[in-house]
C-alpha positions as CSV (number, residue, x, y, z in Angstrom):
1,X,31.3,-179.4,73.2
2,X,28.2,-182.2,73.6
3,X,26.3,-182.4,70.2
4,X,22.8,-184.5,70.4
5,X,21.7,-185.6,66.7
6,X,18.3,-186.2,66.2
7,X,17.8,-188.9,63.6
8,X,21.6,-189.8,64.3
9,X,21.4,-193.9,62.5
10,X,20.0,-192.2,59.4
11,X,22.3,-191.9,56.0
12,X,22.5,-188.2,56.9
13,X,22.6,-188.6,60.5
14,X,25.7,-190.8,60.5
15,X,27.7,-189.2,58.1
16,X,27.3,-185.9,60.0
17,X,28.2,-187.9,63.3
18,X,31.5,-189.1,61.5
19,X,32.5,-186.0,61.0
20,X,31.8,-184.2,64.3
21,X,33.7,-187.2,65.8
22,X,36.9,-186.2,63.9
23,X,36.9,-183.0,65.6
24,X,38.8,-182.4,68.9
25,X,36.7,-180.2,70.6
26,X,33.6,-182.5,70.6
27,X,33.7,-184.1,74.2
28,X,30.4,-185.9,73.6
29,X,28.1,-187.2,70.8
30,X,24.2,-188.4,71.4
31,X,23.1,-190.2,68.6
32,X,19.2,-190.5,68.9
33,X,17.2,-192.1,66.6
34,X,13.9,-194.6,66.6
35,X,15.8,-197.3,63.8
36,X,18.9,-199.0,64.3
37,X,22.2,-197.7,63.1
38,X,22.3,-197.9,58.8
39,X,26.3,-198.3,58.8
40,X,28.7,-199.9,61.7
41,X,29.9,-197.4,63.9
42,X,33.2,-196.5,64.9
43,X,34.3,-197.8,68.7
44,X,34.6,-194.5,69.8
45,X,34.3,-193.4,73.8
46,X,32.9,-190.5,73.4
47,X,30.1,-191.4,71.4
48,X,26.2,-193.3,73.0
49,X,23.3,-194.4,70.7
């Protein structure tokens, strides 16, 4: 599955982001956003800001 978040470096965003990235069957994560992130993010392949 590839999930695009609008808003993705938000409080919301991110923690919405954490959890699709501890599922297995999400291939590719989009984080899109005008701001940088609001929390590190995990090194993670399969996620692009």
């Amino acid at each position: 599955m590839r999930v695009v978040i609008t808003g993705g470096c938000g409080f919301l965003g991110q923690r919405v982001a954490l959890q699709l990235l501890a599922r297995r069957d999400v291939d590719e994560l989009v984080l899109f956003d005008n701001a940088p992130p609001a929390l590190p993010l995990p090194k993670d392949k399969r996620l692009s800001v």
